[in-house]
N, C-alpha and C positions, 0 to 999 in steps of 0.2 A: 676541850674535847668535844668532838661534833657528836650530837645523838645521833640513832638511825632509829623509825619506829618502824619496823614490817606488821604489816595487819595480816594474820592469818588467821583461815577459817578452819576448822577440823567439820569433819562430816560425820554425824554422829547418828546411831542410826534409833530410830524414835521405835516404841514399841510396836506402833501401826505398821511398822515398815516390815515387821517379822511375819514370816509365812511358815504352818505347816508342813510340810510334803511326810506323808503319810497316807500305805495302803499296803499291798500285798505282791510279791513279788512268786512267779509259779515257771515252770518249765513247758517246752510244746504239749504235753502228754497233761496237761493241767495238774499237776502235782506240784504241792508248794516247795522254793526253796531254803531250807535254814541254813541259817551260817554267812547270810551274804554281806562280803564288805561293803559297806554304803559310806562315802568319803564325798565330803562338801569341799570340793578342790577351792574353790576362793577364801574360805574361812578357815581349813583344815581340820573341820568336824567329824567326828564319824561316829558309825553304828553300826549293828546288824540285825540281819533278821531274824525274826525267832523262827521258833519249831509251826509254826503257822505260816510261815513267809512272812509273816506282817513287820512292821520296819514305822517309826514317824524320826521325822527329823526338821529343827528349826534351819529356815535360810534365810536370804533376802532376794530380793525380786535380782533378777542377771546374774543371778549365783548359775553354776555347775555341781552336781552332783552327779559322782561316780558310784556307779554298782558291779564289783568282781565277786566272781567265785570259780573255783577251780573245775575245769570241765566246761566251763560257755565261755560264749562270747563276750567284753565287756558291755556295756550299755552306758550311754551317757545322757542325764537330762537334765536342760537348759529352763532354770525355773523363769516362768514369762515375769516383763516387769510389769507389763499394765496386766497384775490378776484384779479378779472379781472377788476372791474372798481374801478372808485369811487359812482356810485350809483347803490345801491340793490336796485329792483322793487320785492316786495314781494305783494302776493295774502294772507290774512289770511283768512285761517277758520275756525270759532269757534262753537264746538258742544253744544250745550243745555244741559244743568247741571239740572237733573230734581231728587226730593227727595221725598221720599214718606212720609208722616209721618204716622205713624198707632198709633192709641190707643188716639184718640182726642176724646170728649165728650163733645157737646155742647149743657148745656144750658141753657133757658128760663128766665135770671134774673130776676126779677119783677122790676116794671119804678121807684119804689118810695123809699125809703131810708129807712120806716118803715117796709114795708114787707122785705125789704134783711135781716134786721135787724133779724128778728122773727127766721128763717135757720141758718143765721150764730151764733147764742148763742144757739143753740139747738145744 
């Protein structure tokens, strides 16, 4: 039987390698937001913000991290690979996600089960 040796290397990621990213996350009007999805799309990590906006979460350097919440826009930040420390102090700010809708028409159902009745088989 022939052997085969494949040499494989895994890439392992060393503790120096990990980064912070931790700060505060506020709306245009500087008002902080709580509740916000913070998702490490390369690692699939996540968290949110507290009642202060504040937020920390571990990456690696060329990581992505997403920031939603209902009402803005998403924001997306690209953690750098050559950082200077081990902790990012980041400021988010997130714009208001506003939608219009047109062509709604509302109305008047009647309270009782007999009258909706009489409209809708007509």
């Amino acid at each position: 039987f022939p052997l085969v040796f494949v040499n494989v290397k895994a890439q392992v990621a060393l503790p120096d390698d990990v980064v912070s990213v931790q700060g505060f996350i506020t709306n245009q009007d500087g008002k902080y937001i709580e509740s916000v999805h913070i998702v490490n799309i390369s690692n699939r990590w996540g968290t949110a913000s507290n009642r202060e906006g504040q937020f920390r979460m571990a990456a690696m350097p060329g990581d992505t991290v997403r920031f939603t919440c209902v009402g803005y826009i998403p924001y997306k930040y690209f953690v750098p690979a050559d950082r200077q420390s081990p902790v990012i102090p980041l400021h988010i700010l997130m714009l208001v996600d506003t939608t219009q809708i047109t062509g709604v028409t509302i109305y008047p159902w009647p309270s009782d089960a007999k009258a909706l009745e009489r409209p809708i088989r007509a």
